[in-house]
C-alpha positions, 0 to 999 in steps of 0.5 A: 500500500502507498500513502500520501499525507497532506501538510496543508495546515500551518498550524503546528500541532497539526504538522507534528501530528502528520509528521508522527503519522508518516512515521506510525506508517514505516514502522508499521510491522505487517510490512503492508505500506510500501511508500509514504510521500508528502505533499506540503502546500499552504500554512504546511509548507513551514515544516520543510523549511531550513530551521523550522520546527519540524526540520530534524523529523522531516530530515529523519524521515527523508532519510529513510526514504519519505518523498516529501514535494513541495507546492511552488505556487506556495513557495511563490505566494509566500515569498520563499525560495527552493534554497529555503527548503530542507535538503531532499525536498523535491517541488512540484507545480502544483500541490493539488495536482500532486495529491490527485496524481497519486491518488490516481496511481493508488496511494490513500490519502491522509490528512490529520 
């Protein structure tokens, strides 16, 4: 199974939450998820930023093997550059069209 969880919100507790269940979903022991990806648009788009909150668990679940995309319509909203993104961080056009491409290819959708 694959999922792809939405960091949408800029509320913080919101974030760590997601961020908790990405990692709830690789440790999981059946060995049923075979892929969790990321997508972070809007107030979200704070938690993959260099010297964020979030910016040790993000970096530790890129490690093994998290793909997290982020929305560069967001970046250009809010003033920020790609340099401003953790390493590892891929952006993609669009963070709407991002989610509905995975979930056309089979990944569920999460979003605390």
């Amino acid at each position: 199974m694959e999922t792809v969880v939405h960091l949408v919100s800029g509320d913080e507790t919101e974030q760590k939450t997601a961020l908790n269940i990405v990692r709830n979903l690789l440790d999981d022991e059946t060995g049923s998820i075979d892929d969790v990806a990321v997508v972070a648009q809007a107030g979200g788009i704070e938690s993959v930023t260099i010297d964020g909150d979030s910016e040790k668990q993000v970096q530790s679940l890129l490690d093994d093997g998290v793909s997290f995309k982020a929305c560069s319509n967001t970046l250009d909203v809010m003033d920020l550059n790609e340099s401003e993104l953790i390493d590892g961080i891929e952006t993609v056009p669009e963070g709407a069209v991002e989610i509905t491409r995975l979930e056309n290819e089979g990944y569920a959708y999460m979003r605390p």
